[in-house]
N, C-alpha and C positions, 0 to 999 in steps of 0.2 A: 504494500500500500504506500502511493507517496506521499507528500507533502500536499499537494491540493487535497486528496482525497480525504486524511485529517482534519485540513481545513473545513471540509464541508461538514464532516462530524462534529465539529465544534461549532457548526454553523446553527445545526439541527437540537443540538443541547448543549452549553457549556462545558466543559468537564469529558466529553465523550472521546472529544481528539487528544488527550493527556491519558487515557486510559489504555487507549489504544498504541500511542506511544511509547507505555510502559511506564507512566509515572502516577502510580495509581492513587497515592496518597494525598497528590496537587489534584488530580478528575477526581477524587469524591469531594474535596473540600469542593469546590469550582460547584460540582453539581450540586450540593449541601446547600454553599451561599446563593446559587440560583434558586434552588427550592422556598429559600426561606425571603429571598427580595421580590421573587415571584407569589407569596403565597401574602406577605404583609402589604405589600405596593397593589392587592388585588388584580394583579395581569392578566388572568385569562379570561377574569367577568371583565375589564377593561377593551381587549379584543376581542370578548363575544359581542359584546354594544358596541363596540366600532365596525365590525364587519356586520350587524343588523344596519348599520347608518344612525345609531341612535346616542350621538356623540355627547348632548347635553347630561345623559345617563352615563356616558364611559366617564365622564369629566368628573361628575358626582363619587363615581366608587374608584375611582384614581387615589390611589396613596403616594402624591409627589414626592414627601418623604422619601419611601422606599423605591421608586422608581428611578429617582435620580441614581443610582446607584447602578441602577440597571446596563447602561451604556458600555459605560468603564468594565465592568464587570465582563461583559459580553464580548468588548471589541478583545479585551486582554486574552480571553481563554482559546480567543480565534489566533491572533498573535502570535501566542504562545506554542500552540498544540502545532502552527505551520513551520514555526522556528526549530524547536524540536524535534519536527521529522525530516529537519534537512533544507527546509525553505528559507527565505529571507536574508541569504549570504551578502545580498548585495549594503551597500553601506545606505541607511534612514529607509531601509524596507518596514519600518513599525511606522513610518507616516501617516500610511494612507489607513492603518486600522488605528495610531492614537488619534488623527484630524478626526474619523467618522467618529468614536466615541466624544468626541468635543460635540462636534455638531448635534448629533444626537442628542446630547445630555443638553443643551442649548433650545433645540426639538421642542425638547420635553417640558423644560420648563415654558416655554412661550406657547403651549400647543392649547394654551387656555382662552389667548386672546388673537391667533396671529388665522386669519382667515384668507384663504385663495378664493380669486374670484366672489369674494361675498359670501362665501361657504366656511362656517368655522370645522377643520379636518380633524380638530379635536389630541389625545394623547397617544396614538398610536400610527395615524397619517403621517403626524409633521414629523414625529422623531424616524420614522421611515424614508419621508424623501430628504429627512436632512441629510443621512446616505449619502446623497450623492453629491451637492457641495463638500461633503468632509473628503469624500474620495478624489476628488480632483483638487481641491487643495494640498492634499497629502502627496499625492503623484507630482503635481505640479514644483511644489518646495522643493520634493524629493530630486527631482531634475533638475532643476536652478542649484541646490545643493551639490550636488554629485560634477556637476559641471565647474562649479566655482572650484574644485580642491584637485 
């Protein structure tokens, strides 16, 4: 199994690309602290009501508290579990997963008030396409970096 294919295991649950690695005592904690920021942050009643479209209700059972937490958490065990199998040799290869957990966590908090097109997308839309500014900034540094040195 290589390096991407980890990745996508950590993609699918925290902790699972560190297991598979062979670092079993980092993927249970990994999967432990997602259990426990996924179960206090209310995340999956958050994305049942976001994927109904029924955002005014994900916002209500949203535990920003705990979900801030969620990003960081997530971009790391994906990171991690690529780096570990062999991935990320190149020099600021943690760019574009620490930018997407910036964004994300940035997402998260503004996904109370920041509406597209007149449509508020709520705690699960915004920290999802923030995504993809975090990844092109992180790509982008990562090149202007690499080319500076």
């Amino acid at each position: 199994m290589d390096a991407k294919e980890k990745l996508l295991w950590s993609i699918a649950l925290p902790g699972f690309g560190q297991l598979l690695n062979g670092k079993y005592i980092k993927g249970i904690v990994l999967i432990l602290l997602e259990f426990i920021v996924n179960v206090k942050g209310n995340f999956n009643i958050v994305i049942m009501s976001s994927f109904h479209g029924d955002i005014e209700t994900a916002i209500n059972q949203a535990n920003f508290q705990w979900l801030m937490f969620y990003p960081c958490l997530y971009f790391f065990a994906m990171w991690d579990a690529y780096k570990d199998a062999g991935g990320g040799k190149e020099k600021y290869s943690s760019f574009p997963f620490a930018f997407s957990a910036y964004f994300v966590t940035i997402g998260t908090i503004f996904s109370t008030k920041v509406k597209l097109f007149g449509i508020l997308i709520g705690p699960i839309w915004l920290p999802i396409l923030s995504v993809i500014p975090g990844l092109l900034v992180g790509f982008i540094l990562k090149k202007i970096l690499k080319q500076s040195t």
